[in-house]
PAZA-195011 format. One line per 5 residues: number of its first residue (from 0); their letters; for each residue x negated, y, z negated of C-alpha. Coordinates in steps of 0.02 Angstrom, whole numbers, m for minus. Example, Ala and Ser with C-alpha at 12.3 -4.5 7.8 and 13.67 -1.06 7.14 Angstrom:
! residues 2
0 = as = m615,m225,m390; m684,m53,m357
//
This chain:
! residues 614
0 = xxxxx = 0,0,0; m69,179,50; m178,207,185; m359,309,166; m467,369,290
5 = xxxxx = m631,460,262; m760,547,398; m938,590,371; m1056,617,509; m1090,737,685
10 = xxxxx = m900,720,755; m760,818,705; m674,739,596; m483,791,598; m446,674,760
15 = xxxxx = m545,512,667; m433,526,513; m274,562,616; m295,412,733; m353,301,577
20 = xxxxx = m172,363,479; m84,313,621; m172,134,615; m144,134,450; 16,199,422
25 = xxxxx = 108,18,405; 26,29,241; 157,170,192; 229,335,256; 317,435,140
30 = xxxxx = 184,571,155; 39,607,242; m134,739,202; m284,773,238; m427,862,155
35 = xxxxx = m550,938,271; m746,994,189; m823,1137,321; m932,1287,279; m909,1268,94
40 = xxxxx = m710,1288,122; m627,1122,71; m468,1129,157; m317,1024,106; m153,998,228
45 = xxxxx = m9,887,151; 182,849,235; 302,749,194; 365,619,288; 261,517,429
50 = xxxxx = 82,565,500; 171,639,644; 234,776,519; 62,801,470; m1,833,634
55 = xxxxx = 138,956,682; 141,1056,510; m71,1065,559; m41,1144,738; m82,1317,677
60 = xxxxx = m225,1270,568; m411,1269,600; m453,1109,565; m644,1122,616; m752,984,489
65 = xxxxx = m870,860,509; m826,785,335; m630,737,288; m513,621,188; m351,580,240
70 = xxxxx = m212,476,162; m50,418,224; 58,384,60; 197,232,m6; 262,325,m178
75 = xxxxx = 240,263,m349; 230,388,m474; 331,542,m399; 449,553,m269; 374,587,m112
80 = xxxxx = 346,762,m60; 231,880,m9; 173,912,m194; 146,719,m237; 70,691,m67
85 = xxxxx = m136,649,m56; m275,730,m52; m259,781,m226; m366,934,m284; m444,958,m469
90 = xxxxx = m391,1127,m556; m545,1231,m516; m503,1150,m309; m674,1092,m297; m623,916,m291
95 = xxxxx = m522,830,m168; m465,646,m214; m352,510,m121; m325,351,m192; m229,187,m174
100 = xxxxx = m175,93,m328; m127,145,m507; m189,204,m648; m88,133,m806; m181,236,m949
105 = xxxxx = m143,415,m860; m16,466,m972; m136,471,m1113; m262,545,m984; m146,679,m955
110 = xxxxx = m104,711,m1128; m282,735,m1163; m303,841,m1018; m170,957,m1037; m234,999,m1213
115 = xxxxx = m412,1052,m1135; m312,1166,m1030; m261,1080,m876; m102,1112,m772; m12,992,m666
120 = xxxxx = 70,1021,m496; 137,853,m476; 175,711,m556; 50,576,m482; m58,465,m579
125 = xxxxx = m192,506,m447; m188,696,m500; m224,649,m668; m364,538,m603; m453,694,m519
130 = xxxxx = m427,821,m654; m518,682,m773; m652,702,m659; m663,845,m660; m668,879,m830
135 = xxxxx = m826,755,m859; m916,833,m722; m896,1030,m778; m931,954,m963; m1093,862,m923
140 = xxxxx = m1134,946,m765; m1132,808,m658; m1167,763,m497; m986,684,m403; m1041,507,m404
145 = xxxxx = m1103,487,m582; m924,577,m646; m826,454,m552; m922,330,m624; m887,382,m805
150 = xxxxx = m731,412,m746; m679,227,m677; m761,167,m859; m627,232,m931; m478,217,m816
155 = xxxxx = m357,78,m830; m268,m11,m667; m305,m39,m491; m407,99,m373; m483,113,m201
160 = xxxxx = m525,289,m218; m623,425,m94; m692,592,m156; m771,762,m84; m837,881,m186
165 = xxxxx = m858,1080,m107; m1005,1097,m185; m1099,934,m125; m1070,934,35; m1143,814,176
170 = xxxxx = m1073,671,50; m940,546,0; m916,437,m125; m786,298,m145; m756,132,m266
175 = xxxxx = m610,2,m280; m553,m105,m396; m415,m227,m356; m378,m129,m208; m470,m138,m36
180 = xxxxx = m593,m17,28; m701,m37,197; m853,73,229; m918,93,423; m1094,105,472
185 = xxxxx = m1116,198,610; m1259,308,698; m1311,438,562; m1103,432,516; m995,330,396
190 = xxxxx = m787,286,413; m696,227,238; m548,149,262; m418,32,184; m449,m99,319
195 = xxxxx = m527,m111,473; m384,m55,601; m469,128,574; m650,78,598; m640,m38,765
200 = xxxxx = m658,76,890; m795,174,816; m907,26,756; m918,m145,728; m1035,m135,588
205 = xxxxx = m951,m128,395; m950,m190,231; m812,m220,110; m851,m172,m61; m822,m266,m205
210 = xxxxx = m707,m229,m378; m784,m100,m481; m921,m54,m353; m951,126,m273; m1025,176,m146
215 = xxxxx = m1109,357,m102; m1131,395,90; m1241,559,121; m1293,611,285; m1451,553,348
220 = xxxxx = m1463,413,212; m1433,246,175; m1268,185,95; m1288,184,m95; m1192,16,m182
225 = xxxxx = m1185,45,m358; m1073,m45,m498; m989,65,m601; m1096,13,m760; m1231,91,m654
230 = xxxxx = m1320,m74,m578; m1394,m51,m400; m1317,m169,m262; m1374,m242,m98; m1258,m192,38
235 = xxxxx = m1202,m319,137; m1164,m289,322; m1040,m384,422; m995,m378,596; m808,m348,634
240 = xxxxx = m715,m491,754; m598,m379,809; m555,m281,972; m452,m117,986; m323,m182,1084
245 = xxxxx = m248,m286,958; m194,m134,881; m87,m61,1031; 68,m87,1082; 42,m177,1234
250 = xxxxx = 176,m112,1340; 312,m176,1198; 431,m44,1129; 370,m106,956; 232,m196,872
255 = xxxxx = 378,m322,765; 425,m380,950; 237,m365,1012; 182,m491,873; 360,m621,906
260 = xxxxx = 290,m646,1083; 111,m664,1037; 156,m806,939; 128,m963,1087; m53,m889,1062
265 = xxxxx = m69,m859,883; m13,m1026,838; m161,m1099,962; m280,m999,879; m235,m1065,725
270 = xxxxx = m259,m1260,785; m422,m1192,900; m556,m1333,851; m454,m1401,720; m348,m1514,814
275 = xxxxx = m405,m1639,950; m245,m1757,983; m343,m1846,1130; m481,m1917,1014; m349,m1927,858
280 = xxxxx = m431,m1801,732; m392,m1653,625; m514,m1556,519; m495,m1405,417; m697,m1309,391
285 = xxxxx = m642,m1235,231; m570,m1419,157; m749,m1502,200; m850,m1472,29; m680,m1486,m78
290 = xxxxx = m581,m1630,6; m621,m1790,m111; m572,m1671,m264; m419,m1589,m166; m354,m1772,m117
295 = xxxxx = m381,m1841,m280; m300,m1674,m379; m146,m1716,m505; m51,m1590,m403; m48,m1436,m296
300 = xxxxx = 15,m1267,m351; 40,m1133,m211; 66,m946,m268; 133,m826,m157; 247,m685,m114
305 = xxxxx = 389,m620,17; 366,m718,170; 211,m808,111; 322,m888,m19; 426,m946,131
310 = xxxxx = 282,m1035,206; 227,m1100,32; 383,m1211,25; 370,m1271,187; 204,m1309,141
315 = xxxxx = 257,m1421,m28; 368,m1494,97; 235,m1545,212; 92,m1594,80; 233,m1705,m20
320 = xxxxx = 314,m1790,128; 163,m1828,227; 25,m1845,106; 113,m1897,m59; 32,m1760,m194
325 = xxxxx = 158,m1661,m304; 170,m1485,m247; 251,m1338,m344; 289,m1188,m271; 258,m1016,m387
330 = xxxxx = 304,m834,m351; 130,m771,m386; 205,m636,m475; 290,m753,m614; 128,m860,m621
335 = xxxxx = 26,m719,m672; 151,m647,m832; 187,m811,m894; 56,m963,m998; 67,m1094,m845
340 = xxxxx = m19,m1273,m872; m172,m1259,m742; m336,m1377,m783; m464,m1457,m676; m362,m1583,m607
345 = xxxxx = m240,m1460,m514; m287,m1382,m349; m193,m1187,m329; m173,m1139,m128; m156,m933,m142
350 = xxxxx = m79,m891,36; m74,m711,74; m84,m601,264; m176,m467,201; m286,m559,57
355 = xxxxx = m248,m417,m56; m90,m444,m116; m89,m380,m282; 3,m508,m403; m78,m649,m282
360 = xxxxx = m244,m600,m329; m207,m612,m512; m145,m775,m505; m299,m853,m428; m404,m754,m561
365 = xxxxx = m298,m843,m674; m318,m1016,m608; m510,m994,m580; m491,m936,m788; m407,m1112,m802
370 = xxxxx = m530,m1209,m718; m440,m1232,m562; m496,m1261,m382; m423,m1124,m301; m418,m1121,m101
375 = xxxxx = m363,m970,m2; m235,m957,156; m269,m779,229; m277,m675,381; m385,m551,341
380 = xxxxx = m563,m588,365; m666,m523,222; m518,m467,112; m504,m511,m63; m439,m663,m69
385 = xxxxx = m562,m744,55; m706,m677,m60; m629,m738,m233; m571,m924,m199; m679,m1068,m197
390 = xxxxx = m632,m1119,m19; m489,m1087,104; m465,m1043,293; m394,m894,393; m239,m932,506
395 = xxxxx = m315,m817,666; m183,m731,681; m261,m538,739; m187,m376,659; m5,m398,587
400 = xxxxx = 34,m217,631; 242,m231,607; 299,m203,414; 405,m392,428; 298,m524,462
405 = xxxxx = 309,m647,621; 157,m717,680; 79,m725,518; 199,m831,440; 204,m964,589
410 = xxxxx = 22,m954,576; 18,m1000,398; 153,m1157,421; 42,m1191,551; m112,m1193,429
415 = xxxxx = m25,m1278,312; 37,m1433,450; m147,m1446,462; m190,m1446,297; m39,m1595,240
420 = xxxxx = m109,m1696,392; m295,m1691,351; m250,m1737,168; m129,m1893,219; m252,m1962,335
425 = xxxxx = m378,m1951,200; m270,m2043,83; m192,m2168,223; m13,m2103,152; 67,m2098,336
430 = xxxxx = 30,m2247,484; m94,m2201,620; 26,m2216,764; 127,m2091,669; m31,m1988,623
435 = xxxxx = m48,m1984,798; 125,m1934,859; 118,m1781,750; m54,m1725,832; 16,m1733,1004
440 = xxxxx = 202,m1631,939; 81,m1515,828; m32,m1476,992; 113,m1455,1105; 204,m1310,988
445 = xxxxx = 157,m1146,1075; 205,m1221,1245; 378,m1245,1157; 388,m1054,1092; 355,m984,1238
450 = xxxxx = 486,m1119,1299; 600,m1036,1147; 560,m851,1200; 584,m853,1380; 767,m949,1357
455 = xxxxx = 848,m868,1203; 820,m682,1245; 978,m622,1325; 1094,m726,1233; 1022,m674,1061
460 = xxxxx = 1022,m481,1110; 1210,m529,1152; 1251,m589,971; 1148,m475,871; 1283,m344,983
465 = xxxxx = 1408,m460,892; 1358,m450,724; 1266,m279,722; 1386,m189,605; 1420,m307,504
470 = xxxxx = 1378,m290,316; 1321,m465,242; 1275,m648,318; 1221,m786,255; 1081,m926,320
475 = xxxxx = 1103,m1118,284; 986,m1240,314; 928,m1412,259; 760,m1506,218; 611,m1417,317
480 = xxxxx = 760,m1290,381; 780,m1222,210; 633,m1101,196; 693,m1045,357; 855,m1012,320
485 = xxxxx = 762,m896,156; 668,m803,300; 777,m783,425; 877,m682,285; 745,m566,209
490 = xxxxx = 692,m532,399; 897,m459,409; 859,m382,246; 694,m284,273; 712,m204,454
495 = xxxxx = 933,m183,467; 955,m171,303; 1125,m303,307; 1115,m387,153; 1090,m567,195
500 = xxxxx = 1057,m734,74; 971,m907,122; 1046,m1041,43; 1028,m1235,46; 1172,m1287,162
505 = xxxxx = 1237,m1403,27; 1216,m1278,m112; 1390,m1173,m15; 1516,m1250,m118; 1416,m1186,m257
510 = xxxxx = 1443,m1026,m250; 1436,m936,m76; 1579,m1016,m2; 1692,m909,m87; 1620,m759,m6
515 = xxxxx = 1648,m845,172; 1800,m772,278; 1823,m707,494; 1705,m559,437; 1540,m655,381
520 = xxxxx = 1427,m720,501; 1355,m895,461; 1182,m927,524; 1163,m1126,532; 989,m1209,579
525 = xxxxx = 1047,m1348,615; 909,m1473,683; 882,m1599,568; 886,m1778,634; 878,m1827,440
530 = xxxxx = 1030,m1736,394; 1150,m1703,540; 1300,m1775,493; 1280,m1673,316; 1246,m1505,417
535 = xxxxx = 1402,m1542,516; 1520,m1555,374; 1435,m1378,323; 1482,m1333,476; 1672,m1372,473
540 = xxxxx = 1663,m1305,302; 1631,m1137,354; 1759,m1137,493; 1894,m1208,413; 1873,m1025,295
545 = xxxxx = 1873,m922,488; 1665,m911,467; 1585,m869,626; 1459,m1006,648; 1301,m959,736
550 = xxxxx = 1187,m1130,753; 1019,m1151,806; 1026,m1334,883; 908,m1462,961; 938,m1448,1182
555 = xxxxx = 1049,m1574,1225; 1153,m1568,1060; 1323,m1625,1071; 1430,m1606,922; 1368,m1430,810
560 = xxxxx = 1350,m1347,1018; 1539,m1369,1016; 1605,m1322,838; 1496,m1146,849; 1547,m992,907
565 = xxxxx = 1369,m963,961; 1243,m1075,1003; 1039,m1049,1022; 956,m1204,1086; 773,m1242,1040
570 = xxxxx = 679,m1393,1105; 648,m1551,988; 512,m1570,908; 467,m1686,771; 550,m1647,620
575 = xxxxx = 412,m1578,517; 384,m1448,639; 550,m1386,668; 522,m1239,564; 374,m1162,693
580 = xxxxx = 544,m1161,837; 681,m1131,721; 624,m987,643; 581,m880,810; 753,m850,848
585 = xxxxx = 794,m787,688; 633,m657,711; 741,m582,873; 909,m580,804; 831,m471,657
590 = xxxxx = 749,m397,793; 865,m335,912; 1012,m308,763; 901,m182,689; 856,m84,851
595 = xxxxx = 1039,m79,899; 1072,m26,717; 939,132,772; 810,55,614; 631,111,620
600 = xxxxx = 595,m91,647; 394,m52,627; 408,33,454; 557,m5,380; 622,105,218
605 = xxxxx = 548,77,49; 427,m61,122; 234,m47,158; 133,m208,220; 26,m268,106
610 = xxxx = 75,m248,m92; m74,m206,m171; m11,m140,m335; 110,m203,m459
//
């Protein structure tokens, strides 16, 4: 959550930080500001609303600099305006301060504060994080970097922070804890950022600083590393795979629908060089050193949140079914706040897009505490998650630029499908010849989504015209369709804003059904070979209360195809791996619902993509 940017170097550095917003402004946009260091004049421009506003309330302003911070802002403390917008300045304006995170002890900060004199504009943690600052560095007389280091001693919570100071110019420092931060090494010039998106197309050379570690970037030196209790660091340089047209468009109206149709590919690169049907063999690089232990483990645990959740009980599904070792699923956010039973016996799978999700990264601190193996499902290479675990592997996915999440959760079920496959081979819990099968269906999925989204386009823009305006639905599914059914509703949920549930199909007459009559849609996925007859009777249940049925069926079905009012076909596939088809058409109808509904589908109210604070 929140997006920084920070320029130092020969360039001018307004159109760097406004390009890197806009890259990063998936990350939030309830405000936007920059804070601009030229001639000893440290100028700061702030707008509510979307970087767009900042750039137009800037069109009169000389923004001439060749040192800036910018920050595009999701609200915590403060509703967003222009006031609580970043940079914030320190009372005597020589300090200029964005961060992303919180601090939890600022109220006694401020307390303190205000009784040596300071005023408040706003009513942002991160204000109160400057002024404290400040006051250490007029105190002592110190130079920026060692009062943010006295500073972060003492502060409480989670912080990627960037600071300017008028009267050091030519430098920058920033830190993090529990919150990423990305430094750029360029040629005599540095980029900050909270990922990479920013940094791409001006070099390929960064490094991703560690909790409680700050760095100072001066022109015409060397990146300083130091720890905030003061130790010198080695900086450690890595080279970006990454290229700057995964961050466009691409000639699709937005990024949600951009990353839907990229998923044939996405899925591939997940399987590249781990799957070989032909020669019968699956291997997963970051399972190598840890298999005996992971196949031998009392059970799995796998914390996660949002979507990832979604994939995580697919992924107990698959693990249990195919390779026979107790899973349980936990919200990473409960397994963090509560005493869980973890030991060395128990292997914890932390699955996360970004690798920074905020209650996800407590939880595997928590199970490393426990003795744990803890093994990592992320996208981002070199986030936080990748660094902390013990093993893991990324799903390959490319930048996730769209709020809701698409590719990255079929890439993750696809991980997972891996994963339960390597592990019941290992432990001989499924037959070869059906070890075998799978390998062929598993290798022949992205052939069958682009088989999905070239056939189910018109006819799902013609439903979503159906159901557009209307308030609620609800999703049923069965088995492996289940966790669909969960996703398919929270994708309604985030981008239209309908309220929509997912629901077990046979948990309706527990409950839901009573909410079912002609003005509730009914999404069914209904392609179970295990459970047909049951989903049928669901079926009949719904339209016997005037329900309109929508059902996502196997080609060729015969029965559900003529009980529904609509129908979305989907080829068959072995059951297992229904969920990579079933859930695609559920992406569009969210989709093309919420564009119809005139939704901002790439950065939907209240939402930001990756939760990095509480």
């Amino acid at each position: 959550m929140c997006g920084i940017v920070g320029y130092i170097g020969s360039r001018e550095a307004w159109p760097i930080i406004i390009k890197g917003l806009q890259r990063l402004e998936y990350r939030g946009y309830d405000s936007a500001g920059a804070a601009l260091l030229h001639n000893g004049d440290l100028k700061v421009i702030k707008k509510k609303g979307k970087v767009a506003d900042l750039t137009a309330a800037a069109a009169s302003w000389d923004v001439t600099a060749q040192q800036g911070i910018g920050h595009t802002r999701w609200a915590t403390h403060g509703p967003p305006d222009d006031i609580n917008a970043h940079p914030h300045t320190s009372g005597n304006k020589r300090l200029a301060l964005v961060h992303n995170g919180i601090i939890e002890n600022y109220a006694l900060l401020k307390k303190a504060l205000q009784k040596e004199g300071h005023v408040f504009e706003g009513q942002t943690d991160t204000e109160v994080l400057v002024h404290f600052i400040e006051e250490l560095q007029v105190r002592e007389n110190l130079p920026i970097e060692e009062a943010v280091r006295i500073a972060l001693t003492r502060v409480t919570g989670a912080y990627a922070i960037v600071v300017m100071d008028r009267n050091d110019p030519g430098k920058i420092v920033a830190a993090r804890k529990a919150s990423p931060l990305v430094v750029g090494i360029g040629e005599d010039e540095f980029f900050l950022a909270s990922d990479a998106t920013p940094i791409v197309e001006h070099t390929k050379r960064v490094i991703y600083l560690n909790d409680e570690e700050i760095a100072i970037v001066r022109l015409g030196h060397e990146i300083e590393i130091r720890t905030i209790d003061n130790r010198m660091q080695t900086p450690f340089i890595q080279e970006l795979d990454l290229e700057i047209e995964q961050l466009e468009k691409g000639g699709y109206e937005h990024f949600m629908l951009k990353e839907i149709f990229e998923q044939p590919e996405t899925i591939a690169d997940a399987m590249r060089g781990r799957l070989e049907p032909g020669e019968g063999w699956v291997r997963l690089g970051g399972l190598d050193d840890y298999l005996a232990r992971i196949t031998q483990a009392k059970r799995i645990i796998i914390a996660a949140c949002g979507t990832s959740w979604h994939s995580a009980l697919l992924g107990e599904y698959l693990i249990e079914e195919l390779a026979r070792i107790p899973v349980e699923v936990e919200y990473a956010s409960e397994l963090r706040y509560r005493n869980p039973i973890l030991g060395e016996d128990d292997v914890v799978i932390a699955i996360s897009q970004s690798g920074e999700t905020a209650d996800t990264l407590a939880a595997v601190e928590l199970a490393r505490e426990k003795g744990a193996l803890v093994y990592g499902i992320v996208n981002v290479v070199g986030s936080s998650i990748a660094r902390l675990t013990h093993c893991g592997s990324y799903i390959h996915a490319g930048p996730e630029i769209g709020v809701a999440s698409t590719k990255a959760f079929t890439g993750q079920v696809t991980l997972l499908s891996l994963m339960a496959l390597v592990l019941a081979h290992k432990r001989g819990t499924i037959s070869e010849s059906y070890f075998r099968r799978l390998l062929i269906e598993l290798a022949e999925i992205p052939q069958k989504v682009s088989q999905v989204l070239e056939s189910v386009q018109a006819k799902i823009e013609y439903i979503a015209g159906e159901i557009k305006d209307r308030s609620n639905a609800i999703y049923l599914g069965r088995g492996y369709n289940f966790p669909v059914a969960l996703e398919g509703a929270l994708k309604l949920k985030e981008i239209s804003y309908i309220h929509a549930e997912g629901y077990p199909a046979a948990e309706m007459k527990h409950g839901p059904i009573a909410l079912i009559d002609e003005h509730m849609p009914v999404i069914v996925i209904a392609t179970n070979k295990s459970a047909y007859d049951k989903i049928v009777s669901n079926v009949q249940e719904v339209i016997a209360r005037k329900g309109m049925v929508i059902a996502v069926v196997e080609e060729g079905d015969q029965i559900i195809s003529k009980m529904a009012d609509y129908v979305i076909e989907i080829p068959a596939t072995e059951e297992p791996f229904t969920p990579l088809l079933s859930v695609v058409p559920l992406q569009l109808l969210s989709y093309h619902i919420a564009v119809m509904r005139g939704c901002d589908v790439d950065q939907p109210r209240n939402l930001a993509k990756s939760v990095t604070v509480e």
